[in-house]
RODO-2510 file (C-alpha; in nm, 4 decimals, decimal comma):
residues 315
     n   res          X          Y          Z
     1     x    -2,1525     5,7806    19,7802
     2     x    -2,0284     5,5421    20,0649
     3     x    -1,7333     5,6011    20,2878
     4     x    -1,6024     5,2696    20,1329
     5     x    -1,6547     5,4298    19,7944
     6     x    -1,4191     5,7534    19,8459
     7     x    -1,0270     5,7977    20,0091
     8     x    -0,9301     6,1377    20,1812
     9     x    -0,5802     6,2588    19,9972
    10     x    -0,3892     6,5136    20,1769
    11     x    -0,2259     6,7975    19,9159
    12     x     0,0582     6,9853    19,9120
    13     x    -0,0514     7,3114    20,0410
    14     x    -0,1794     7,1017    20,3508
    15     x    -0,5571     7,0710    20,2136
    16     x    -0,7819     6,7854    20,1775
    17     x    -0,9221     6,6427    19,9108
    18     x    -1,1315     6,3297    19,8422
    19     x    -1,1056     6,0586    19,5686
    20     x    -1,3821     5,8475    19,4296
    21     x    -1,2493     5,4786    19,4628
    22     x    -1,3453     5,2814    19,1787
    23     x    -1,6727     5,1291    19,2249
    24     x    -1,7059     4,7122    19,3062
    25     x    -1,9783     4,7137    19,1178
    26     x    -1,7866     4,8155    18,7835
    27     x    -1,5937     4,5010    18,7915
    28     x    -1,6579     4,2044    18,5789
    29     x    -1,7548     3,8731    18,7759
    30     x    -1,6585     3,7366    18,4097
    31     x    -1,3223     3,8378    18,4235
    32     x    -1,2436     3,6552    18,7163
    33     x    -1,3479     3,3745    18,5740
    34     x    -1,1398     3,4015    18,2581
    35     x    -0,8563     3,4351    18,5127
    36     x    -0,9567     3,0964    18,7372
    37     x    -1,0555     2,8787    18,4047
    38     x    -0,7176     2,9860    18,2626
    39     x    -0,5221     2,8792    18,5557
    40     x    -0,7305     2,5553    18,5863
    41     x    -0,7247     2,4551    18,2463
    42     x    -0,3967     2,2866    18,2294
    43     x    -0,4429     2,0707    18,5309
    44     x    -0,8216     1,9822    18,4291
    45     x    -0,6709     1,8686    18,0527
    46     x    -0,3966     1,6489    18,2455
    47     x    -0,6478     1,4804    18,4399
    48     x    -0,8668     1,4071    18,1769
    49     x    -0,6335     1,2727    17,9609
    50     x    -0,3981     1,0616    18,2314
    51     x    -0,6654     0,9450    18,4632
    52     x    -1,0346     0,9516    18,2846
    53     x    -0,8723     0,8109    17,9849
    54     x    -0,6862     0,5473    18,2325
    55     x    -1,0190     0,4776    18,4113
    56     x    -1,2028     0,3757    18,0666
    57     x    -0,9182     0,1829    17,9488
    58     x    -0,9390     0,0349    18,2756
    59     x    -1,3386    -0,0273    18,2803
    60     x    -1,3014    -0,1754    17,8952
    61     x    -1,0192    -0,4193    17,9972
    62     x    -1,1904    -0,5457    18,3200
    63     x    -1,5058    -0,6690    18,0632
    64     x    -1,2053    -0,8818    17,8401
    65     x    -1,0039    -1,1626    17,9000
    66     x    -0,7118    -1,0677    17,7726
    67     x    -0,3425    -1,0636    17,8486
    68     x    -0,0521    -0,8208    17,8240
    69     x    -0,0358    -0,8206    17,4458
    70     x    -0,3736    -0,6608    17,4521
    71     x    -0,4555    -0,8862    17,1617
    72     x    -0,7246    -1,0870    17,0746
    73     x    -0,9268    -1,0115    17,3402
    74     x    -1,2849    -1,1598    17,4311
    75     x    -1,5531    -0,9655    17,5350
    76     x    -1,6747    -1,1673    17,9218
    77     x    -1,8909    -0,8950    18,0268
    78     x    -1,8491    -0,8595    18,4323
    79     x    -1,7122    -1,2972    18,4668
    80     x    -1,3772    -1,1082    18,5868
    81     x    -1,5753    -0,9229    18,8781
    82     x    -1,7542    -1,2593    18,9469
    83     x    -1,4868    -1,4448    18,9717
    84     x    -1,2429    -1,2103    19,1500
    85     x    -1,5384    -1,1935    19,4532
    86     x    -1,5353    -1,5478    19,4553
    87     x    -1,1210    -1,5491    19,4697
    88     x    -1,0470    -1,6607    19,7918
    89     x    -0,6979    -1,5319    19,7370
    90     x    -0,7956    -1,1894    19,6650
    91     x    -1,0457    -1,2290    20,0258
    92     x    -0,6886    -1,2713    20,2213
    93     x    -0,5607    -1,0069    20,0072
    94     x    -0,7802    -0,7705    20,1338
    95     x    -0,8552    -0,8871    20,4529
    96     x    -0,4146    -0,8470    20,5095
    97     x    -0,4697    -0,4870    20,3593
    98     x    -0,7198    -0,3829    20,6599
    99     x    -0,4706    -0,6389    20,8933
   100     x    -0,1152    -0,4007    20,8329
   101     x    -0,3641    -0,0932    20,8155
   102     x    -0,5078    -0,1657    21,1511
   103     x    -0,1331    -0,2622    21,3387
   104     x    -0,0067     0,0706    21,1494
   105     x    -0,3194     0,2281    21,2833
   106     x    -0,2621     0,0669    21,6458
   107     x     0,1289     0,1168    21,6643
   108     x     0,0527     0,4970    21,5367
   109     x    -0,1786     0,5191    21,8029
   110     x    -0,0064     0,4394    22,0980
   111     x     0,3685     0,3667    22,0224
   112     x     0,3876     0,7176    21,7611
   113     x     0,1880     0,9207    21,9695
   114     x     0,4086     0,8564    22,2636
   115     x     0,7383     0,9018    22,0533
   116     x     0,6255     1,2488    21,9373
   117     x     0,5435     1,3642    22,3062
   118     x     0,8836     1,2531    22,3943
   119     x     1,0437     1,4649    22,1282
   120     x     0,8029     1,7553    22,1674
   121     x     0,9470     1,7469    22,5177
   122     x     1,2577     1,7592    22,4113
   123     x     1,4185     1,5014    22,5441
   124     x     1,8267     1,4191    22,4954
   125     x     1,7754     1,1289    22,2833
   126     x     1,5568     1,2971    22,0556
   127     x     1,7761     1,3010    21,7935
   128     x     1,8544     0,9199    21,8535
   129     x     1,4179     0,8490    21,7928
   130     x     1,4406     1,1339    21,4457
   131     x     1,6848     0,8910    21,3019
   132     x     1,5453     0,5484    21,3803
   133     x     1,1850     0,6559    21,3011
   134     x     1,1332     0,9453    21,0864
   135     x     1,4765     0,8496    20,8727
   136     x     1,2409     0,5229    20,6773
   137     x     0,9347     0,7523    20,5920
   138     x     1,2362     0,9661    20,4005
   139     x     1,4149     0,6999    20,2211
   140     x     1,2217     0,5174    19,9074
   141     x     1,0552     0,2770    20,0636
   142     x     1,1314    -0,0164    19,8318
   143     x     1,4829     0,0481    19,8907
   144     x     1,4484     0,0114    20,2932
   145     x     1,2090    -0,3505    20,2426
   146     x     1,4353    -0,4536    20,0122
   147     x     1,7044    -0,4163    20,2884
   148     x     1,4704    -0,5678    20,5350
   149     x     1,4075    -0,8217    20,3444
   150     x     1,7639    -0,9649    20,2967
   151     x     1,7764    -0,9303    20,6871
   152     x     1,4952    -1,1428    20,7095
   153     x     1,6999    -1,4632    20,5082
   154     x     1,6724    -1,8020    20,7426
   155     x     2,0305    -1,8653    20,6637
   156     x     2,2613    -1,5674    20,6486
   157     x     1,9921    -1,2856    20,7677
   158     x     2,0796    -1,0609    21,0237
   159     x     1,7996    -1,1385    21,2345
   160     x     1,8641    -1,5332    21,2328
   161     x     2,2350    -1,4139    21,2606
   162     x     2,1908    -1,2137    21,5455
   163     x     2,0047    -1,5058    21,7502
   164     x     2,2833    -1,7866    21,6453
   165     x     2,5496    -1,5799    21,7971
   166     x     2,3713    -1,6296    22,1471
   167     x     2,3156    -1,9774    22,1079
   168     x     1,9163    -1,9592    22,0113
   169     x     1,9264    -2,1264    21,6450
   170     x     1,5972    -2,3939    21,8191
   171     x     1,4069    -2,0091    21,7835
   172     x     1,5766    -1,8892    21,4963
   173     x     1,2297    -1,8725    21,2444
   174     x     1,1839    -1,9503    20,9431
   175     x     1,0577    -1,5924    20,8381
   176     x     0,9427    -1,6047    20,4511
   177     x     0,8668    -1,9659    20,5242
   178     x     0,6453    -1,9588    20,8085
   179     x     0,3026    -1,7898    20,8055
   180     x     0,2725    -1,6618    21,1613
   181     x     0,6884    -1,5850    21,1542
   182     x     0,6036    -1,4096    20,7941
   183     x     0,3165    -1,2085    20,9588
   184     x     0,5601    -1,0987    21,2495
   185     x     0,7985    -0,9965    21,0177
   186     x     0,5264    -0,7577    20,8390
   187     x     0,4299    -0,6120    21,1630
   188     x     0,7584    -0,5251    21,2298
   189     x     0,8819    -0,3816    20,9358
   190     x     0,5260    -0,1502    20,9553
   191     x     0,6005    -0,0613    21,3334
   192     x     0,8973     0,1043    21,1338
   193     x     0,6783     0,3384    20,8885
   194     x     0,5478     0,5675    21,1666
   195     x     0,7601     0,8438    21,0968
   196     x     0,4928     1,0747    20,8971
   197     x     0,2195     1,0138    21,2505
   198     x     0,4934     1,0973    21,4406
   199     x     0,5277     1,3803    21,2628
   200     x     0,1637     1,4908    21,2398
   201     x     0,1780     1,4550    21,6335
   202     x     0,5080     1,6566    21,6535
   203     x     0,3436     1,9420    21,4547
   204     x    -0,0258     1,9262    21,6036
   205     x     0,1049     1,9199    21,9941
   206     x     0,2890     2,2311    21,9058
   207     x    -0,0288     2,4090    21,8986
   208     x    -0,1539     2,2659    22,2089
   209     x    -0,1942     2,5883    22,4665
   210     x     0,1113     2,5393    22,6954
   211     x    -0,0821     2,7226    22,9593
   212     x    -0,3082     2,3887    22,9824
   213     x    -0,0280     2,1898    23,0438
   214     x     0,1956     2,4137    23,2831
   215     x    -0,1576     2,4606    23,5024
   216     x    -0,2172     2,0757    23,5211
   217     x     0,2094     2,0269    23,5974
   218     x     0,1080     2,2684    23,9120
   219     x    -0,1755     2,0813    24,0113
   220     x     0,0576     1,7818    24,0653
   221     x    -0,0222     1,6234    23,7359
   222     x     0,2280     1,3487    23,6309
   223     x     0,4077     1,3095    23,2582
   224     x     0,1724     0,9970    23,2049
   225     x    -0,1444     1,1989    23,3524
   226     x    -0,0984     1,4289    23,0533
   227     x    -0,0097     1,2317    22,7683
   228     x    -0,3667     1,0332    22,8338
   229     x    -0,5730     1,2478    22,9942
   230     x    -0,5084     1,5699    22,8359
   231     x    -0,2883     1,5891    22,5342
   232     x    -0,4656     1,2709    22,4233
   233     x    -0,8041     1,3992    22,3613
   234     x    -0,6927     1,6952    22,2537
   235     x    -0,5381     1,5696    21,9168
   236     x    -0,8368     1,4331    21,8538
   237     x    -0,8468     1,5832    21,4774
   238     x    -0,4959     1,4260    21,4378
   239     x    -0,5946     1,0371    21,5193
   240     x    -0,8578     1,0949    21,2666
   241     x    -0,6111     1,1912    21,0762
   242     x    -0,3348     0,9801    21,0969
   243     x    -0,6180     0,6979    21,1166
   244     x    -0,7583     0,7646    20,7729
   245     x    -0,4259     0,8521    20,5734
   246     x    -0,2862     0,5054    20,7441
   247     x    -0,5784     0,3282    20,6358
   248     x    -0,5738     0,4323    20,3221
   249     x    -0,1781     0,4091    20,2737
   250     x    -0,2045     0,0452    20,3213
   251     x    -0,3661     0,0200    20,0059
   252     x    -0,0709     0,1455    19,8445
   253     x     0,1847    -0,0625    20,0828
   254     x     0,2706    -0,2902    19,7272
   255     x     0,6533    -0,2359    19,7463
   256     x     0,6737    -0,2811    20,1601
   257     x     0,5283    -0,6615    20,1102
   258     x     0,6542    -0,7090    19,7757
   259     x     1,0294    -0,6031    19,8539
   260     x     1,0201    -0,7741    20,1854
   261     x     0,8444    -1,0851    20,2076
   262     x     0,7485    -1,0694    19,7782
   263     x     0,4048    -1,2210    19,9319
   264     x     0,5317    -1,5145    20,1152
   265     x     0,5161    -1,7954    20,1738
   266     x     0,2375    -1,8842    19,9298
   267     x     0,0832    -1,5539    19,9075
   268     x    -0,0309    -1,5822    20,3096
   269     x     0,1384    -1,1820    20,3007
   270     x     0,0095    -1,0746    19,9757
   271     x    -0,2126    -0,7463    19,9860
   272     x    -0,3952    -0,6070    19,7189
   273     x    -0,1593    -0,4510    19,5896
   274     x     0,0948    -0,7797    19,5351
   275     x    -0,2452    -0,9605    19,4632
   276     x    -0,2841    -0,7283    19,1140
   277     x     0,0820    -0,7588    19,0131
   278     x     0,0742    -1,0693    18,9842
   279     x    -0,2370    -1,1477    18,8298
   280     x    -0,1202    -0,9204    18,5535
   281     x     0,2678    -1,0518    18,4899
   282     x     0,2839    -1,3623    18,6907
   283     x    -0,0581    -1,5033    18,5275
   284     x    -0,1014    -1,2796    18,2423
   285     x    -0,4844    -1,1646    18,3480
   286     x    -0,5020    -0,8510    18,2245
   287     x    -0,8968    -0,8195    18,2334
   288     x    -0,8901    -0,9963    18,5449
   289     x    -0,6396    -0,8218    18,7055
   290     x    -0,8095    -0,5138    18,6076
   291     x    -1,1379    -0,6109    18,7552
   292     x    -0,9935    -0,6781    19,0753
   293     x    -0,8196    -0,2791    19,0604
   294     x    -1,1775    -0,1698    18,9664
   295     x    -1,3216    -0,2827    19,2912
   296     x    -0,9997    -0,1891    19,5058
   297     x    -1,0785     0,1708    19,4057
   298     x    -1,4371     0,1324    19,4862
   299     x    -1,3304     0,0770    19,8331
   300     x    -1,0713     0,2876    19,8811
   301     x    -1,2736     0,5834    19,7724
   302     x    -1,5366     0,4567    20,0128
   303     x    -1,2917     0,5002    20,2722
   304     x    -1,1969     0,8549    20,1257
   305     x    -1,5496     0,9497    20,1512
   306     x    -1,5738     0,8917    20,5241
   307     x    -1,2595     1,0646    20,5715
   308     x    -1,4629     1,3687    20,3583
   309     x    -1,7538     1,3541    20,6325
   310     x    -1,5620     1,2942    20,9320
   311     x    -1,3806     1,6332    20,8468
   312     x    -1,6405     1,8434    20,7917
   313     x    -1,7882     1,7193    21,1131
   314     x    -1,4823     1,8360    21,2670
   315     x    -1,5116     2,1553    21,1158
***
């Protein structure tokens, strides 16, 4: 018998006695097992029903041409992959999906990073930078492009307002009607969406060691000094990160163009996401559209599995 096996009980006249703890051994590795399955159960019937059953729907419908009536439908085989490849509207799609995700990526980078040192500093106006920044990423996002969208009107916008009322109508753009003005527009509105890397910094820095950064503040260090030299590399698990869930947000980014710029002008702003919608209600292309969602997903979860290996190499 085993120390870990046996527990020393005191009595009441003052004695000792020892118990025999029940043995490890006795216990069922089945039972736990019953207990895990049952708990898992639920969740494993949801998600065969609402997404396997979705997914073969989805792989059936991509091999049709078919519309939204679902009726009859004509067996292609893969002509809707073939000729969504060769789409070279759904090539600017895509390449616009990996555009916003690298300015998110670049704006979280330097512009979000440096927001969330300022508030982890604690600054006065840090209440002033929650509100303008973190107050979009908790607000439906549809509802804030849809705002930002009626500010972006050539006539009676806000932004073309704002630039009439200092005289500067000659640079007043044409923002839904101009590519490189529509583009702007987009980058803006996305400079916006930080909030949740901001907040990923705010939490991470927390954990920092302060003693790191009051030794290099008494070695003459400067604020700057800090930020890039120290607390910089540090958050190195964060970028990845905020990199990767960026990256992969801007594949679901469908009502940030659509409510905005709705794609404009002639699709130059579409992303996948806009790209799908309207193959399936604007050109009722079911199979086609479906296709083109097939080989979106192949990509993003090629992105989620190098976000799966670049974690484990962190751990």
């Amino acid at each position: 018998m085993t120390s870990d096996e046996t527990r020393t009980m005191v009595t009441r006249d003052g004695g000792r006695r020892s118990r025999r703890r029940p043995s490890r051994a006795g216990r069922s590795p089945m039972r736990g097992w019953g207990y895990a399955v049952g708990f898992l159960a639920p969740l494993v019937v949801f998600y065969a029903v609402y997404f396997l059953y979705s997914f073969g729907i989805l792989g059936v419908v991509s091999t049709q041409q078919v519309g939204l009536t679902f009726r009859n439908a004509v067996d292609v085989g893969l002509q809707n992959f073939v000729l969504v490849i060769q789409d070279p509207s759904f090539h600017r799609s895509l390449l616009n999906t990996v555009l916003f995700g690298v300015i998110s990526v670049l704006v979280s980078l330097t512009l979000g990073f440096t927001l969330a040192m300022m508030l982890a500093s604690g600054i006065r106006v840090r209440r002033l930078f929650y509100t303008v920044f973190l107050l979009p990423s908790l607000i439906p996002m549809s509802l804030f492009a849809t705002v930002f969208g009626r500010m972006l009107e050539t006539k009676d916008g806000a932004f073309n307002q704002f630039l009439r009322q200092f005289g500067l109508d000659a640079i007043a753009p044409d923002w839904l009607g101009d590519p490189t003005a529509a583009y702007v527009a987009v980058g803006i509105l996305l400079t916006y969406t930080i909030g949740l890397p901001i907040m990923y910094y705010t939490t991470d820095v927390a954990q920092v060691n302060a003693s790191i950064v009051e030794s290099a503040t008494l070695d003459g260090a400067s604020v700057w000094q800090i930020y890039r030299i120290m607390l910089f590399p540090l958050l190195r698990s964060t970028h990845i990160t905020v990199i990767l869930s960026v990256i992969l947000g801007s594949f679901r980014a469908f009502d940030i163009i659509y409510f905005s710029t709705g794609g404009q002008p002639g699709g130059r702003t579409d992303i996948v996401g806009t790209y799908i919608y309207k193959a399936t209600l604007g050109l009722d292309r079911v199979g086609y559209a479906a296709a083109a969602s097939i080989l979106v997903l192949v990509i993003a979860l090629a992105i989620s599995v190098i976000q799966i290996v670049v974690k484990r190499k962190e751990l």
